[in-house]
PLY file of the C-alpha trace (Angstrom):
ply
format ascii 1.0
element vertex 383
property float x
property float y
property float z
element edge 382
property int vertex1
property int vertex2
end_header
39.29 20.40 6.18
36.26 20.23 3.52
36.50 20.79 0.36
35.59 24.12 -1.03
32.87 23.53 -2.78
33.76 25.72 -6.35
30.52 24.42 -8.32
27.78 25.75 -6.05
29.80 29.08 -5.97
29.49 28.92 -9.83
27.75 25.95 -11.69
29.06 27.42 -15.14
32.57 27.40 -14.11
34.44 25.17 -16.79
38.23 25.41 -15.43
39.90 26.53 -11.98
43.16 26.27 -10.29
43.51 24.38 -6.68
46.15 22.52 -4.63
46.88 19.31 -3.77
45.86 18.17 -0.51
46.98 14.63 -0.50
46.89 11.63 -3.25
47.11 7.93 -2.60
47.19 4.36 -4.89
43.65 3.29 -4.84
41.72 0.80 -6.44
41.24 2.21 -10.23
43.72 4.55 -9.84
45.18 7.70 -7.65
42.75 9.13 -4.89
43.38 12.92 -5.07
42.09 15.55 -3.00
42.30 19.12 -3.38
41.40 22.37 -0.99
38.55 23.62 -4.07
36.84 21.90 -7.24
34.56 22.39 -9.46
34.22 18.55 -10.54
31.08 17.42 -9.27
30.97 14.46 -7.03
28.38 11.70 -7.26
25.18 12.37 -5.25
21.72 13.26 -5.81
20.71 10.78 -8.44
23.11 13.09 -10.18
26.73 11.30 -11.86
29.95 12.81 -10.71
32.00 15.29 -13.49
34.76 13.98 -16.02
37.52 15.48 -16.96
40.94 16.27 -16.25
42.98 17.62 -13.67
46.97 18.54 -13.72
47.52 16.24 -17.10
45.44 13.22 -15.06
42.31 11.88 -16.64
39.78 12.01 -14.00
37.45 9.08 -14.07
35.60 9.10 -10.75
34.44 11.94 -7.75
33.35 11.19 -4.72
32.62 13.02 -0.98
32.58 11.36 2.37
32.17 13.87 5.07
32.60 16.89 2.88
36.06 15.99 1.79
35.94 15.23 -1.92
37.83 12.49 -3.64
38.77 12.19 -7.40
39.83 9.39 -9.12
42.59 9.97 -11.52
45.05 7.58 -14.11
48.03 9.56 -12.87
49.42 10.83 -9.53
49.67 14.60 -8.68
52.09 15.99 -6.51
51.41 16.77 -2.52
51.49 20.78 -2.66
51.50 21.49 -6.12
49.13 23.87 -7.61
47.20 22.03 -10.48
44.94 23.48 -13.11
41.09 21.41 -13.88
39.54 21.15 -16.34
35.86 19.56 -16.72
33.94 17.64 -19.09
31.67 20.44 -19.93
29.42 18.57 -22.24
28.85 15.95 -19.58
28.09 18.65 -16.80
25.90 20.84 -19.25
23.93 17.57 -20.22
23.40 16.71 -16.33
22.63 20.37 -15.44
19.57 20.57 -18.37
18.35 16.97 -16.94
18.47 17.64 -13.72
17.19 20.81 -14.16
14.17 19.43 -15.71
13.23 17.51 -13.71
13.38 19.39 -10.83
10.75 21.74 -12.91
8.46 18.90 -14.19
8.59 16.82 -10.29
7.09 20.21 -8.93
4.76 20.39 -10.94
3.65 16.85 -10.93
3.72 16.54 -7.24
1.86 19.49 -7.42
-0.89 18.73 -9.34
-1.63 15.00 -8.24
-0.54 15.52 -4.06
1.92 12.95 -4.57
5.83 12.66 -3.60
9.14 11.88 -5.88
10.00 8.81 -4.41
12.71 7.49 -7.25
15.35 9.64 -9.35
17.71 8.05 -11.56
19.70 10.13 -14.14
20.92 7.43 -16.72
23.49 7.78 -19.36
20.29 7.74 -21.85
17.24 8.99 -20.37
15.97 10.25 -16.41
14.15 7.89 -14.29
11.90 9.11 -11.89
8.84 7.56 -9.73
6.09 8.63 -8.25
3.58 7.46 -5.36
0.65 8.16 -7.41
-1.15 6.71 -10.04
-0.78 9.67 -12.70
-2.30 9.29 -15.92
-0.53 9.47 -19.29
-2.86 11.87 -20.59
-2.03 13.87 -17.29
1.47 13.54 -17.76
1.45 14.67 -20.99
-0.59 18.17 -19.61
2.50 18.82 -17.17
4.89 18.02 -20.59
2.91 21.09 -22.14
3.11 23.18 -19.24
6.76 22.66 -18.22
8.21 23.32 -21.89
6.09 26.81 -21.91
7.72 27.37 -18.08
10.87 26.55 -19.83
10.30 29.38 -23.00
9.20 31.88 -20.12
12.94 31.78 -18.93
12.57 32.08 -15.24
15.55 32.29 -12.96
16.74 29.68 -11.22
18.04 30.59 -7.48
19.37 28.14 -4.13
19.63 29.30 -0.68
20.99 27.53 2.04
18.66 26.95 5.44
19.11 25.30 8.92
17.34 24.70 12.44
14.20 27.26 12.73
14.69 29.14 9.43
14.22 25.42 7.67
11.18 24.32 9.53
9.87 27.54 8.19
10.32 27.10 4.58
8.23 24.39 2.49
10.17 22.07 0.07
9.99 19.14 -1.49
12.03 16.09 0.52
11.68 12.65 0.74
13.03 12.91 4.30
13.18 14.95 7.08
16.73 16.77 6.95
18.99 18.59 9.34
22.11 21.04 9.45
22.46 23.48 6.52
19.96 22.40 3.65
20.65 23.42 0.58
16.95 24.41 -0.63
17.00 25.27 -4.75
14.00 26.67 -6.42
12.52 27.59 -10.08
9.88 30.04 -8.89
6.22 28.93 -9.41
7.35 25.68 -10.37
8.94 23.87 -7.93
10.95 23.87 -4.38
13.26 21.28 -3.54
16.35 20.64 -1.25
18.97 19.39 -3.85
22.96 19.05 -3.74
22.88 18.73 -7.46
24.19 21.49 -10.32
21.46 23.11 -12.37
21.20 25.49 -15.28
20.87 29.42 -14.33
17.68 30.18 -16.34
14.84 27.71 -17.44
15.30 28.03 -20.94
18.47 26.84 -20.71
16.88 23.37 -20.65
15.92 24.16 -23.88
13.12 21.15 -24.56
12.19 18.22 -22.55
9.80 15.13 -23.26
8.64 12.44 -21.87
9.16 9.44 -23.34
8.26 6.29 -21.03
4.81 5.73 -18.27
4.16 2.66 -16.53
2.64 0.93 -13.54
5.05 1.18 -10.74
4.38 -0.35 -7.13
1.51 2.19 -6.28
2.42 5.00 -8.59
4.04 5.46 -11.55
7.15 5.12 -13.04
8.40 7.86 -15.90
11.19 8.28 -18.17
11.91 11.90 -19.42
14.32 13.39 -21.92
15.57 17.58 -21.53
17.64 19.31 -23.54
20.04 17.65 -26.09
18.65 14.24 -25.19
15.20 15.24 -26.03
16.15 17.41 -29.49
18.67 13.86 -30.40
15.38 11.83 -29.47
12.68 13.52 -31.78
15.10 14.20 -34.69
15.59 10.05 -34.90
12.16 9.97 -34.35
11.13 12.16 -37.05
13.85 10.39 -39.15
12.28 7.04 -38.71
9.05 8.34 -39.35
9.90 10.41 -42.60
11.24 6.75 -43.39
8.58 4.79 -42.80
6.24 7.27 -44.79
8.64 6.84 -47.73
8.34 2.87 -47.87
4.73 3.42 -47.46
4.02 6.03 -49.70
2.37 8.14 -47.12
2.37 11.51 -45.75
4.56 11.87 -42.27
1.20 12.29 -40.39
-0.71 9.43 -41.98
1.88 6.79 -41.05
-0.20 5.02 -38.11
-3.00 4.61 -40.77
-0.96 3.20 -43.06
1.00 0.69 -40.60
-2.68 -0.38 -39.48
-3.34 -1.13 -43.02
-0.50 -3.22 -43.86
-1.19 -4.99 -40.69
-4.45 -5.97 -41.45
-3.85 -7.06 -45.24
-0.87 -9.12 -43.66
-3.20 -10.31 -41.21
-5.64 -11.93 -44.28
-2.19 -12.85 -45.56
-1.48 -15.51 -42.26
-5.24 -16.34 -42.12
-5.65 -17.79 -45.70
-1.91 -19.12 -45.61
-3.02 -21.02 -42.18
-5.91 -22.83 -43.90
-4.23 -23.82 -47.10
-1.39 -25.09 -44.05
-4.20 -26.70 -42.24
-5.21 -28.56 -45.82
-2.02 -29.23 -46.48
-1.41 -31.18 -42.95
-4.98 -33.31 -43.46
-3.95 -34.63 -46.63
-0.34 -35.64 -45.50
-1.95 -36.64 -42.24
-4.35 -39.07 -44.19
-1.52 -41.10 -46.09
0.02 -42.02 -42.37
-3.64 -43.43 -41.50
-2.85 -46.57 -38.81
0.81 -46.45 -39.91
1.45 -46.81 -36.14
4.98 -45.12 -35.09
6.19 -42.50 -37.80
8.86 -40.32 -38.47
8.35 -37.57 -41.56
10.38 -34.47 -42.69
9.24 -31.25 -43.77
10.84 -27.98 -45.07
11.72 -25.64 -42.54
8.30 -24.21 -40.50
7.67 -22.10 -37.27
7.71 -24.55 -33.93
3.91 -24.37 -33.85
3.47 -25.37 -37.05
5.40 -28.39 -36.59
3.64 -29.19 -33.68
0.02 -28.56 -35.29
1.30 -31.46 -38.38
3.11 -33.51 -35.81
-0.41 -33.54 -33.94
-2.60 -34.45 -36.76
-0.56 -36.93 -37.85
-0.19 -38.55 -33.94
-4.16 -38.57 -34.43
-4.15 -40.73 -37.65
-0.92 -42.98 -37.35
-1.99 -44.62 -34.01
1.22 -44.45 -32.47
4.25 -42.14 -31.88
4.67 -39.73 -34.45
8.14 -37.32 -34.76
8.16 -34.48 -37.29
11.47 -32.74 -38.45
11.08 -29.56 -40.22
14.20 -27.64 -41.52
17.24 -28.80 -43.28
20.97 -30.86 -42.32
22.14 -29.26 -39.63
19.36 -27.51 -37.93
15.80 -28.93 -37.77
12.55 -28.15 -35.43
11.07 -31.05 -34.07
7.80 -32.15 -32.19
7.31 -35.73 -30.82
4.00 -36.82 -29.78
2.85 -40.20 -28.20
-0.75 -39.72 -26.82
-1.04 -41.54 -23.19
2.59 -42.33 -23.09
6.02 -40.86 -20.77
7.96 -39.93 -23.66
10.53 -38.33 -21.47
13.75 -40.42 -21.19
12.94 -41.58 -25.08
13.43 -37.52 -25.77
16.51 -37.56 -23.23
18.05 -40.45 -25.53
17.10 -38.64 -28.48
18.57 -35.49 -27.40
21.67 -37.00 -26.64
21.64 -39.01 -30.07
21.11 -36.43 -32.41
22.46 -33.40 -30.12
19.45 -31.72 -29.45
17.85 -29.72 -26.40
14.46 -29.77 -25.42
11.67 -31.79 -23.95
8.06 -31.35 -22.65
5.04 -33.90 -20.98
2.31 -35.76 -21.26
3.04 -37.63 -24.47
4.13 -34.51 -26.39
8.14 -32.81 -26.64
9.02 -30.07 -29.01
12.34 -28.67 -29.42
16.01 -28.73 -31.66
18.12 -31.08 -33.52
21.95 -30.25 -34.90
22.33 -33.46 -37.25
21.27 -34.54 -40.82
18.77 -36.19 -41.79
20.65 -39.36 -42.92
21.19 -39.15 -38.86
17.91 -38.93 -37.49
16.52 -41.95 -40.09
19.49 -44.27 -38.70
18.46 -43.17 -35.60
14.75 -44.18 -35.60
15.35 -47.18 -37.77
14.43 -45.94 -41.14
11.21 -43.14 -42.18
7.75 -44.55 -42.95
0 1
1 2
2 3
3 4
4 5
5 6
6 7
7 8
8 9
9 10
10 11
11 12
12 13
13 14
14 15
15 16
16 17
17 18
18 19
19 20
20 21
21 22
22 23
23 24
24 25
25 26
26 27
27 28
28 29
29 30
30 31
31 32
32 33
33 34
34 35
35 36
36 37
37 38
38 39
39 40
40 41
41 42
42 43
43 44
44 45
45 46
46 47
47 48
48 49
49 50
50 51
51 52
52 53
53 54
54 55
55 56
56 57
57 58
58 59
59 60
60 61
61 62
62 63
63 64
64 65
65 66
66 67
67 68
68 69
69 70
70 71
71 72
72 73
73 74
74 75
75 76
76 77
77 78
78 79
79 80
80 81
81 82
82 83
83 84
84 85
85 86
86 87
87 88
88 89
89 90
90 91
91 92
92 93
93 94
94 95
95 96
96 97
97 98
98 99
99 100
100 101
101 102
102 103
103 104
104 105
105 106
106 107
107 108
108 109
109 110
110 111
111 112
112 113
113 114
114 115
115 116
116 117
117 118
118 119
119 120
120 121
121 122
122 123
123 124
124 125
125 126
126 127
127 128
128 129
129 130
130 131
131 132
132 133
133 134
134 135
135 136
136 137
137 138
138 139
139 140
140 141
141 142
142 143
143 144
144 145
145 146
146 147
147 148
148 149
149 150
150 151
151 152
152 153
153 154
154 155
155 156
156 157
157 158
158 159
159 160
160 161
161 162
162 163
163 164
164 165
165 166
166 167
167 168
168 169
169 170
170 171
171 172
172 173
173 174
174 175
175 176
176 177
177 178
178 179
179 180
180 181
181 182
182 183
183 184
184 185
185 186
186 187
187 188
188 189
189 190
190 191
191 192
192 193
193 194
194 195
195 196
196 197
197 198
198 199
199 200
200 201
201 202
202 203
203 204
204 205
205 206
206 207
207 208
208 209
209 210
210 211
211 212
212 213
213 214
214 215
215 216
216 217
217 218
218 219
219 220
220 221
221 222
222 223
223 224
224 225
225 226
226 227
227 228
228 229
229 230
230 231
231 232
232 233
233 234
234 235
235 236
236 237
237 238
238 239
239 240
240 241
241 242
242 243
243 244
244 245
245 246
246 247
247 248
248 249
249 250
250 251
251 252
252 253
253 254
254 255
255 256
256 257
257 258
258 259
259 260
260 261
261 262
262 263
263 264
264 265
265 266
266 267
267 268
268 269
269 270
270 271
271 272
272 273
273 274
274 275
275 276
276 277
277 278
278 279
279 280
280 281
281 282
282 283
283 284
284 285
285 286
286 287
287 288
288 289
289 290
290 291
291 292
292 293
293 294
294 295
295 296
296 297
297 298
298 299
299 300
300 301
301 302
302 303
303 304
304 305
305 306
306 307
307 308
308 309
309 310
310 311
311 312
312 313
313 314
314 315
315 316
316 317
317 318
318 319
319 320
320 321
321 322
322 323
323 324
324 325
325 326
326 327
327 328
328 329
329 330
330 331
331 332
332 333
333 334
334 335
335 336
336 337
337 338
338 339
339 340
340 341
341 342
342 343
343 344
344 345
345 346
346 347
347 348
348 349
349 350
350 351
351 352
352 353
353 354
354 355
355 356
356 357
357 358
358 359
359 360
360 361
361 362
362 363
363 364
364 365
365 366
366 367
367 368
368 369
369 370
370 371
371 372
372 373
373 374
374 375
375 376
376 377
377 378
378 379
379 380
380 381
381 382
């Protein structure tokens, strides 16, 4: 016998009473079925309900063949009548998502001819792709439009379809169906078959935004925030920003100026430290001048920095040069040997001084965990 199916009779309902059909050790728990629930079971792109049912935490739903299975920490009794209880917050939040995008995929498909080919609903945001290459700026024209279908609080309605009747209606599918479809609809906005739960009135949604666009096979992939998510998402946002203004001593709308600003002056920052640094490097460069083989130290530097010295320095000693920037315990390090195979040398060195890295064709740059007292046994002494 199938499951009586309590949340399309009522997507709202929060609690209900039902008996137990059967319950069975499973993996992850006890496998309970009942004759009715309103816990929704996975399906759709939509996650299954939480809550708890008859004093037993339920942590998973499932349906196979119409018979739906929950997952709960405790077993129920064969026969007994139990009361449910759902994770409202967790349906609500799946009802506004899925609700949206139901209303925005309509609209989209609409507009650009196109078909939802992907829907994910995440624990943190909605995945959905498209076959068609839609535009940001296009994307962002369907935002606008679906919020003000969501403020115009249209109704949302389902009705359920099979054999000539369904060939008659047009819906959105990614497949052709059969049987009894279940074909929802927010009028003007979108038609789609759908097993998922949804909110009764547009508004209900509340807000959503899209947050993510990019390049996805031969479409487009989006991410998109309704309801809750999308109010949680722009009050961080406007939090960070309001922050951001502060340390910048900017109004809210004149951050992005002001970032651009401190990214240029910061740019002139690295370009005149980079030439003093390239100074710097000539003149210790110059003192090494036919030295042949070298080893030198130097306070701690970014990895291409030590291989920028390390190469002017190869140029002027005439022979293998190593440079160690950092301090005991953790240094950078470039080796450079023009013409030569320097790669077992680095393998021994590695192993010597236990370090990781490597490279080719006379050069190596990587990581050192010794001291210095180390790495100058090691190579015999600095020059």
């Amino acid at each position: 016998m199938e499951t009586r199916k309590l949340y399309y009779e009522d997507a709202f309902l929060r609690s209900f009473e039902a008996t137990v059909l059967s319950c069975e050790e499973s993996k992850g728990g006890f496998a309970v079925v009942l004759d009715a629930t309103a816990f929704y079971p996975e399906g759709g792109g939509q996650p299954c309900d939480f809550g708890v049912l008859g004093g037993a935490a339920v942590k998973d739903v499932r349906e196979k063949g119409g018979i739906i299975t929950h997952t709960c920490d405790k077993s129920l009794a064969v026969g007994d009548t139990v009361h449910g209880e759902i994770d409202w917050a967790r349906r609500f939040d799946h009802m506004q998502q899925h609700s949206g995008e139901h209303i925005v995929s309509g609209m989209l498909c609409s507009a650009y001819h196109c078909d939802n080919v992907g829907f994910h609903m995440g624990a943190d945001k909605v995945v959905i792709d498209y076959n068609a290459d839609i535009p940001w700026e296009g994307v962002l024209a369907i935002e606008a439009k679906a919020n003000q279908y969501l403020w115009e609080n249209h109704p949302f309605c389902e009705t359920w379809y099979e054999g000539a009747a369904l060939e008659a209606v047009e819906y959105r599918s990614k497949k052709p169906l059969e049987g009894a479809v279940r074909i929802t609809e927010f009028p003007d906005a979108d038609r789609c078959a759908c097993c998922g739960t949804h909110v009764a009135l547009s508004g209900q949604v509340g807000l959503l935004k899209f947050i993510g666009h990019q390049k996805f096979r031969d479409g487009v992939r989006l991410e998109l925030l309704c309801g809750k998510r999308a109010l949680d998402y722009l009050a961080l946002n406007q939090q960070q920003n309001q922050a951001v203004a502060q340390a910048l001593s900017v109004k809210v709308g004149k951050t992005f100026e002001a970032v651009q600003r401190v990214q240029n002056e910061l740019l002139s920052v690295k370009q005149g430290y980079a030439a003093l640094q390239e100074q710097s490097f000539a003149a210790i460069a110059e003192k090494y001048d036919g030295c042949g083989d070298t080893v030198l130290f130097h306070e701690k530097m970014d990895s291409d920095s030590v291989r920028r010295l390390c190469d002017m320095v190869a140029a002027r000693c005439g022979g293998r040069c190593a440079v160690f920037a950092g301090e005991d315990g953790a240094y950078t390090y470039a080796v450079i040997h023009a013409g030569q195979d320097i790669r077992d040398f680095i393998k021994q060195m590695n192993a010597a001084l236990n370090g990781r890295g490597g490279g080719r064709d006379g050069f190596a740059q990587g990581s050192v965990s010794c001291s210095a007292e180390e790495i100058s046994q090691y190579f015999g002494g600095v020059q």
